[in-house]
Structures are given as structure tokens and as C-alpha cells.
N, C-alpha and C positions, 0 to 999 in steps of 0.2 A: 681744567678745574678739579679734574680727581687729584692728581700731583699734588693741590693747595694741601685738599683735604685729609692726605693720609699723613699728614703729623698733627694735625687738632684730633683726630680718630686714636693716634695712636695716645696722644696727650692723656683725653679725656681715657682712653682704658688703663693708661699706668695707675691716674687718678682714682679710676675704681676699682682697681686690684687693690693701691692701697689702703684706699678707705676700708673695702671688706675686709680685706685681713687685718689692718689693728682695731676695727671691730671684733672682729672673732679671738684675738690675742688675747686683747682687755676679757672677754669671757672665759678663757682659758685661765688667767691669771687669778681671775676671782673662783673661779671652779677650783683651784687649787687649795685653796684655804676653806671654800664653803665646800657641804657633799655636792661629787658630780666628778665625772672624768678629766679634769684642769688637765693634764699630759696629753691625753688625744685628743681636745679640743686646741690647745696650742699646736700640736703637729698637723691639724685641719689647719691653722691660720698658715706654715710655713708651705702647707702643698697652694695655699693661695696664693701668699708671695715670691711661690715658685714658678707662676703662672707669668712674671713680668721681670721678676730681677736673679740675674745668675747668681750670688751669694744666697739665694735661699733654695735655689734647686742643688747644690752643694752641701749644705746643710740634708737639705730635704733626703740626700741619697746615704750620707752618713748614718741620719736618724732612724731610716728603712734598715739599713744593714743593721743595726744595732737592733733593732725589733724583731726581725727577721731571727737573730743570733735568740736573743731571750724567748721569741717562739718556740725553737728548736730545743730549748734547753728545760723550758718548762712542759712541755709537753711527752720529754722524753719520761719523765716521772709519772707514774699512775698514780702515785698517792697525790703528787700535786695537782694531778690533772684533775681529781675526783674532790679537792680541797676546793679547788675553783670554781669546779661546777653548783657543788654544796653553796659557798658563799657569792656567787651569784644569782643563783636562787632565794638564798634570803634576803638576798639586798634587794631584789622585784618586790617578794612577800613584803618585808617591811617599808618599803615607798608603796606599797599599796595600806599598810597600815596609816603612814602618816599621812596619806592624803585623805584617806578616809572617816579616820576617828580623831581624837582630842585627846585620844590616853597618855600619850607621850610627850614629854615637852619640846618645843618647837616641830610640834605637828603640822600640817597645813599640807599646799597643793606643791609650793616651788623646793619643800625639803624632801616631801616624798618622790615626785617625779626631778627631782636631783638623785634624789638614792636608787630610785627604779633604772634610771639610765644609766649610771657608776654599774649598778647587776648585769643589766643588755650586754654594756660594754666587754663586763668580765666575760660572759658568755661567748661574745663576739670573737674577744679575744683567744680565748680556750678552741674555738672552732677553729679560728686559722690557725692555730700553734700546731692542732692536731693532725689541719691539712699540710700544711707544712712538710711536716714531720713525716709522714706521707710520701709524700711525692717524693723527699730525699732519700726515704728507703728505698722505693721504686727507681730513682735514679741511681740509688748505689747497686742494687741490683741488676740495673738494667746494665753497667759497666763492668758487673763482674761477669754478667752473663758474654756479653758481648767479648772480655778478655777472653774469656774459658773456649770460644768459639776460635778467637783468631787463634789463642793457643793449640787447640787442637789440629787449626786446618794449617797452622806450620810444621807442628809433629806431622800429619798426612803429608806436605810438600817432603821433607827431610823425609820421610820414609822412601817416599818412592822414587826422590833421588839417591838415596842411600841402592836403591834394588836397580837403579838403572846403573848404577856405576859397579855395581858388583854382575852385572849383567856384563854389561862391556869388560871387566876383567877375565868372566869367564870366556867368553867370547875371543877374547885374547891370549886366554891360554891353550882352549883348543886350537887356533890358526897355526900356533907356534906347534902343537903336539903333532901337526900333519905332518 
């Protein structure tokens, strides 16, 4: 009876991978044009379509790399980095402005906490850039460390076969001076 059942199982989850993700797509898409993070809410919808269909986990790995690359790139910058952190900070301030008062036009709850989230994001995103950025110092470092090591303990091997062979020469030349 389970054999029936593991293709209506697997059915009904292809089914709700892709209900959720072109729900979360269509949000992505409208986020792109309204304030709000549209770019990482579309990449939220493809790590979900990666959940059931190989063309989106392909995608999904391209899309990481490419993030991954503009992480590194922008965080390499202190001015940008401090650019980021500034205007994600006021994009929180100001979604708390338009949630809160009427001074603005198109004030309200869904523009403000649109614009406070687009801020998180930025924030979000400046923290990974930086760890990032990070850890591939720590790994360039850890590889130059690591060369500079073997290098030296090859210099050490060549040395002391250099002193063994000159050992045995001399050793060679006194048998012969007997």
C-alpha cells in the first residue's frame, strides 16, 4: 500500500513547491516595481522551485555565485560599505516614518513596512558581504600560510639532503686519501 502511495505524495508536494513558489514569484515581481526587496524575494521563490525541479536549482547555483561575487566586491569598499549601512538605516527610519504619521504622501502601514524591509535587507546584505569578505581573507591567508610552511619544510628537506650528500663526498674522499 505504501508503493501506491509514494507517487500521490510525491504529486501532491511537486504541487505545493509550485503553488508556493509562484506565490512568492508574483510577490517578488510586484516588490520590484512597489518599495520592497523584489530581487531577494524572487531568489526566495527559485531556492523554492529548487526544492522540486532541477532547472531551478541550476539557476538557483548561478544566482549564489553571482551574489556571492557582488558580496565580495562590495564590501571590499569601506566607503561603499559605510554608504550601505547609512542608507539602510534610513530606509528602517523612514518605514517607520510612513507607518507611523501621514506627512508623506503614500504613507501607511504596507509602504512603510515595504521600505523598513528593502533597509533590513540592505543591512542583511552588508553583513554577509562583510563576512564574506572575511573568511576569503582568512582563507587567502590560511593558503599563504600553509605554502610558506611547505616551502620552508622543502628548503629544510634540500638542506639536509644537500649536507648528507656532501657528507658522503667527504667521506669519499677521505677512504680514497687512506
Amino acid at each position: 500500500m505504501l508503493a501506491n502511495m509514494k507517487d500521490p505524495v510525491r504529486l501532491l508536494r511537486r504541487i505545493a513547491v509550485t503553488v508556493a513558489g509562484t506565490a512568492i514569484l508574483a510577490v517578488g515581481v510586484v516588490l520590484l516595481v512597489a518599495p520592497g526587496p523584489g530581487l531577494v524575494v524572487i531568489a526566495l521563490a527559485l531556492a523554492v522551485f529548487a526544492i522540486e525541479y532541477e532547472w531551478a536549482r541550476r539557476h538557483l547555483a548561478a544566482v549564489q555565485a553571482h551574489a556571492r561575487s557582488a558580496a565580495l566586491k562590495a564590501a571590499a569598499s569601506r566607503v561603499g560599505t559605510a554608504s550601505a549601512v547609512l542608507f539602510g538605516i534610513g530606509a528602517i527610519g523612514l518605514g517607520a516614518v510612513l507607518v507611523f504619521t501621514d506627512l508623506l504622501p503614500l504613507s501607511g502601514a504596507g509602504t512603510g513596512l515595504g521600505v523598513a524591509v528593502g533597509g533590513l535587507t540592505v543591512l542583511a546584505t552588508v553583513a554577509y558581504s562583510v563576512r564574506e569578505l572575511r573568511q576569503a581573507k582568512k582563507a587567502g591567508e590560511s593558503e599563504a600560510a600553509d605554502a610558506g610552511k611547505s616551502e620552508a619544510a622543502d628548503a629544510g628537506e634540500n638542506e639536509a639532503a644537500d649536507a648528507g650528500e656532501s657528507e658522503a663526498a667527504d667521506a669519499g674522499e677521505n677512504d680514497g686519501a687512506e
